[in-house]
C-alpha positions as a printed NumPy array, in Angstrom:
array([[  95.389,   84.064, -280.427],
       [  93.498,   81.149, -282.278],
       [  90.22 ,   82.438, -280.225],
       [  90.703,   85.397, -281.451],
       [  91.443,   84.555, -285.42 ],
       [  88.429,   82.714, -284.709],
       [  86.251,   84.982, -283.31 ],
       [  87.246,   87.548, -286.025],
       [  86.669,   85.247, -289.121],
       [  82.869,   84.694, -287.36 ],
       [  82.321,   88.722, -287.6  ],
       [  83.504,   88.515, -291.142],
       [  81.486,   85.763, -291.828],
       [  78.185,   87.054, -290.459],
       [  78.954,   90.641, -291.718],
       [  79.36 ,   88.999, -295.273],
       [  76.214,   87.359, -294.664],
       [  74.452,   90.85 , -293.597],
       [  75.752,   92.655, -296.636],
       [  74.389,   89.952, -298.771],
       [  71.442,   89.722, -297.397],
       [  70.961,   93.462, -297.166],
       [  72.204,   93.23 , -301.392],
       [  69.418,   90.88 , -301.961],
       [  66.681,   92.704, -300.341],
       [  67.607,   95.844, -301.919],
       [  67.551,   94.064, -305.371],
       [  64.185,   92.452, -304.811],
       [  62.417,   95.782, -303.311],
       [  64.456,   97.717, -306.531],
       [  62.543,   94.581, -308.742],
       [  59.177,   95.045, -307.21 ],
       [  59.295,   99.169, -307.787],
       [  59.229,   98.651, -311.37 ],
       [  56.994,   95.434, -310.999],
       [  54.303,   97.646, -309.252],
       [  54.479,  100.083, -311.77 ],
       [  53.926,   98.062, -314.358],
       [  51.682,   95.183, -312.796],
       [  49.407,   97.533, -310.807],
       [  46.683,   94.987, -310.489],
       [  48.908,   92.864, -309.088],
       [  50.076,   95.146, -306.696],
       [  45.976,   95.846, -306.028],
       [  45.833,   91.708, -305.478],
       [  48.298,   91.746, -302.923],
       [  51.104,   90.939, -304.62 ],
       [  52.784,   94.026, -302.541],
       [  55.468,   95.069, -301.018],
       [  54.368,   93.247, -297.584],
       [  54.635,   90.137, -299.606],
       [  57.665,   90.76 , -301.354],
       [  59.154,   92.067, -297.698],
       [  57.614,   88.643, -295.959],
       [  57.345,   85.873, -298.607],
       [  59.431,   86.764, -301.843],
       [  62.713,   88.085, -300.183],
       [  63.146,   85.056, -297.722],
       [  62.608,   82.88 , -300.494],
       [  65.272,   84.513, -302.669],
       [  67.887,   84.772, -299.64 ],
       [  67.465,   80.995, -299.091],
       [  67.97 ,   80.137, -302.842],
       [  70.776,   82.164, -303.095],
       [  72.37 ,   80.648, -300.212],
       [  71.687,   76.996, -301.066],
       [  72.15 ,   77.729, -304.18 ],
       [  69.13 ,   76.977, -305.757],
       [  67.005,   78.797, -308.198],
       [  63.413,   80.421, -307.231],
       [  60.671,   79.4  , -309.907],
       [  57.909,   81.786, -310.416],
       [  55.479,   78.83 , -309.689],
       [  56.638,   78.524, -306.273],
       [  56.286,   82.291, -305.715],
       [  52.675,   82.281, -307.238],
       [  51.35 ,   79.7  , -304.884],
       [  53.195,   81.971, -302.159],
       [  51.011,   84.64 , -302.773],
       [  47.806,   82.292, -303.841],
       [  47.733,   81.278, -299.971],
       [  47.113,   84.233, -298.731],
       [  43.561,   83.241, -300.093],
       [  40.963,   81.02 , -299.785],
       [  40.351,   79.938, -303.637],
       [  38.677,   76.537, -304.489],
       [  41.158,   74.4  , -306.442],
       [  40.284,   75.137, -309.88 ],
       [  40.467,   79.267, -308.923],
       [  43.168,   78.646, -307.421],
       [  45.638,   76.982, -309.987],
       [  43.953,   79.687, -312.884],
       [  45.456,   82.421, -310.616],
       [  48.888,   80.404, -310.04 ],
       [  48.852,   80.054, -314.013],
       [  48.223,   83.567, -314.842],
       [  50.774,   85.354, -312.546],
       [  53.901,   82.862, -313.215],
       [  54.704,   84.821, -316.556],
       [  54.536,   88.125, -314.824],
       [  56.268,   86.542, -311.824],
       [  58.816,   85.109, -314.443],
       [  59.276,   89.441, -315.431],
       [  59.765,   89.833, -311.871],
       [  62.305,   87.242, -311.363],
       [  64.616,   88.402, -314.587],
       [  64.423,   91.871, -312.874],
       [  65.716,   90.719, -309.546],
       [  68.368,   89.079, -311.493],
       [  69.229,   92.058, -313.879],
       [  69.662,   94.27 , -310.334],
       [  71.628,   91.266, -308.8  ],
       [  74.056,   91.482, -311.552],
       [  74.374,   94.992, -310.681]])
């Protein structure tokens, strides 16, 4: 019986985890619709939805779960590796796209509350 109980709570637990996880991939790909819409050079700089699908949507699952918060700087310098920029290019780049990121970000959140 306790096995069982056991074993039961475990496929609640992981099917909680699924549905959340599903919830916050649906809210980030929802986010990145609009962001690509309105940010279409950044969608043209591969800021895409292979990024969002590989780099953004892990990050934001992991936050969530520790809970922790996801700063746009930390996505910026996900997508500024996908490059080879000297140092200088490189934190210009990180500067510029944190506000936009920080858009981004409030959008997930807006379609988290959701």
């Amino acid at each position: 019986m306790l096995a069982k109980m056991i074993t039961t709570r475990t496929i609640q637990n992981k099917l909680g985890s699924i549905s959340r996880q599903n919830s916050v991939s649906k809210a980030v790909l929802n986010s990145y619709k609009t962001f690509a819409k309105q940010n279409p050079q950044w969608e043209a700089s591969l800021f895409d939805e292979y990024f969002i699908n590989t780099k953004v949507v892990p990050m934001v699952e992991a936050a969530i779960n520790n809970g922790e918060f996801v700063r746009a700087k930390d996505i910026a310098n996900q997508w500024a590796n996908q490059f080879f920029l000297r140092s200088s290019s490189r934190r210009e780049a990180v500067i510029e796209l944190q506000p936009v990121v920080n858009t981004f970000l409030q959008e997930i959140n807006q379609e988290l509350m959701n």
